[in-house]
C-alpha positions as CSV (number, residue, x, y, z in Angstrom):
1,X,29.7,-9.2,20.7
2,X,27.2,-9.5,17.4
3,X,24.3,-7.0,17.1
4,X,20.7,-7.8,16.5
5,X,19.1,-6.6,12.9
6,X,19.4,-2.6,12.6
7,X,16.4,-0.7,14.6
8,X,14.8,1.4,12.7
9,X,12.3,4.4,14.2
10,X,8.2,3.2,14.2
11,X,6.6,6.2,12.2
12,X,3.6,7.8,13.2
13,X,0.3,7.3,12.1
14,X,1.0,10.9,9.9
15,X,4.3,9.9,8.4
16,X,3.0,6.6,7.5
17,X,-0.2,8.7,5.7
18,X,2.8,10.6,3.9
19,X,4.8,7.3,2.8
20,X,1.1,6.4,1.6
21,X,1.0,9.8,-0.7
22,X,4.4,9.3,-2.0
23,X,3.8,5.5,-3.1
24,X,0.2,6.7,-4.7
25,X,2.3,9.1,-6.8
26,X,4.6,6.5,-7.4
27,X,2.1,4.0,-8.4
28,X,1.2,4.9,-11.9
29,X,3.1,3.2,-14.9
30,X,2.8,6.5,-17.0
31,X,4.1,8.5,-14.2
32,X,7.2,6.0,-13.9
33,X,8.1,6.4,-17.6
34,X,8.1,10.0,-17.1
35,X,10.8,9.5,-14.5
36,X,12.7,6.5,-16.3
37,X,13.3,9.9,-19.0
38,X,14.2,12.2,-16.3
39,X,16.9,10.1,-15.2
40,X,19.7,11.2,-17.5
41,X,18.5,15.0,-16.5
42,X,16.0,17.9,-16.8
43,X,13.8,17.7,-19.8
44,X,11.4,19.8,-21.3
45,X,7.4,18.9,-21.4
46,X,7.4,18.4,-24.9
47,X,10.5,16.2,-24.9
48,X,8.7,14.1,-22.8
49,X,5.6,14.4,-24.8
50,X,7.8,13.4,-27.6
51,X,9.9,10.7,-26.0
52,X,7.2,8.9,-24.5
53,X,4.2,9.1,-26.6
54,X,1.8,10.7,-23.9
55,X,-0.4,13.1,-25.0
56,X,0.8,16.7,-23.4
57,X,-2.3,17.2,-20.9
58,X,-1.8,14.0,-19.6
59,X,2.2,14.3,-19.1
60,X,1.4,17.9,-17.6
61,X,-1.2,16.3,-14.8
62,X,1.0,13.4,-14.1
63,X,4.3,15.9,-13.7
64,X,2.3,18.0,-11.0
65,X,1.1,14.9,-9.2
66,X,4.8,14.3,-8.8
67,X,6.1,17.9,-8.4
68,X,2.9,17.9,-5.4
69,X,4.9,15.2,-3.7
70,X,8.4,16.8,-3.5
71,X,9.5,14.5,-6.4
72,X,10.2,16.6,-8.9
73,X,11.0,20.3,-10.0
74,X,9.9,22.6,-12.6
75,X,12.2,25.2,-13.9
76,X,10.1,27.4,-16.5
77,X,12.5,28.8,-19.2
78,X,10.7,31.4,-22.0
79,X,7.9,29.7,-23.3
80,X,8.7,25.8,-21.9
81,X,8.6,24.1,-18.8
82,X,11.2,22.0,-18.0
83,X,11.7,19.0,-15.0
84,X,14.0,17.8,-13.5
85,X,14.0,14.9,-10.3
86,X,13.8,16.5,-7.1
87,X,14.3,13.2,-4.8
88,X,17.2,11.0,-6.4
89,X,15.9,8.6,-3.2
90,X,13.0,7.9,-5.7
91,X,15.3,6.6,-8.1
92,X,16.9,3.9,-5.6
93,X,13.3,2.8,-4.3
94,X,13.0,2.0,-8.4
95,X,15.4,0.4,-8.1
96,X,15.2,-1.2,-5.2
97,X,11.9,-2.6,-6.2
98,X,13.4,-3.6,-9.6
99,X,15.8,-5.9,-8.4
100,X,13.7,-7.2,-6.1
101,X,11.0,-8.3,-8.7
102,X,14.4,-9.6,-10.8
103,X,15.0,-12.1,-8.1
104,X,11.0,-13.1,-7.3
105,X,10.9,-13.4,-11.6
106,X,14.1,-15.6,-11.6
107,X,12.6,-17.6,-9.3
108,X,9.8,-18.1,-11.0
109,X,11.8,-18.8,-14.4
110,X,13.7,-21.5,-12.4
111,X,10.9,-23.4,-11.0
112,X,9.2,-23.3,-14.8
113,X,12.3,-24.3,-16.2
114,X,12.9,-27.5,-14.2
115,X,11.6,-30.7,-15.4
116,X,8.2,-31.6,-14.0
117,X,8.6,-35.5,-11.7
118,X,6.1,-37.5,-13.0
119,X,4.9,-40.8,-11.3
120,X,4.8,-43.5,-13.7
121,X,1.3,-44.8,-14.4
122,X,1.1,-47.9,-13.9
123,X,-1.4,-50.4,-15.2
C-alpha cells in the first residue's frame, strides 16, 4: 500500500505571525555572518567585532534581535559578553536554503553555458 506525501499540521494565524518574526530576524545579511562565526561555537562580542568587521553597536543590536527570537544565548563572563546559537534548527534552515539556491544557481549556470540555436539568416 504506498502513502500519499507526508501531512504536515496547518498553523494558526499566530504561529504563522511567529515563523514571520523568526524569518525577519533571519533576514539580514549582517545578522547571518554573525551566525556563519557562531557556528564553530560561543564567541565573544568583540571576536565578532573583530572577525567580521561590524562596528560593535551594530553587532550588539543585531545579536539581541537574534537573542529576542530564541536564536541565540548570551552568557556574560567578567567584563565580556559572549554568544552562542541557541536553535541549531537555524543552522539546517541555512542550509537548507543554501542548497537550494545551489541547485536554482546551477541551473541557471547550465542554461548560460549551453550554446545559443541560432536560425540561419537567410538572404
Amino acid at each position: 500500500m504506498t502513502q500519499g506525501p507526508e501531512r504536515h499540521a496547518i498553523p494558526s494565524d499566530d504561529a504563522l505571525a511567529l515563523v514571520a518574526d523568526r524569518f525577519r530576524a533571519l533576514a539580514d545579511p549582517l545578522r547571518l555572518r554573525l551566525l556563519r562565526e557562531l557556528m564553530d561555537g560561543e564567541r565573544s562580542v568583540q571576536e565578532l567585532v573583530s572577525r567580521t568587521g561590524i562596528l560593535q553597536p551594530s553587532v550588539s543590536k543585531h545579536l539581541a534581535v537574534l537573542r529576542a527570537e530564541g536564536i541565540v544565548l548570551r552568557r556574560p563572563r567578567g567584563a565580556s559578553v559572549f554568544y552562542s546559537i541557541a536553535d541549531p534548527s537555524v543552522l539546517e534552515l541555512c542550509e537548507i536554503v543554501c542548497r537550494g539556491l545551489e541547485r536554482r544557481l546551477s541551473g541557471h549556470l547550465e542554461a548560460l553555458s549551453r550554446p545559443a540555436t541560432r536560425r540561419s539568416a537567410r538572404r
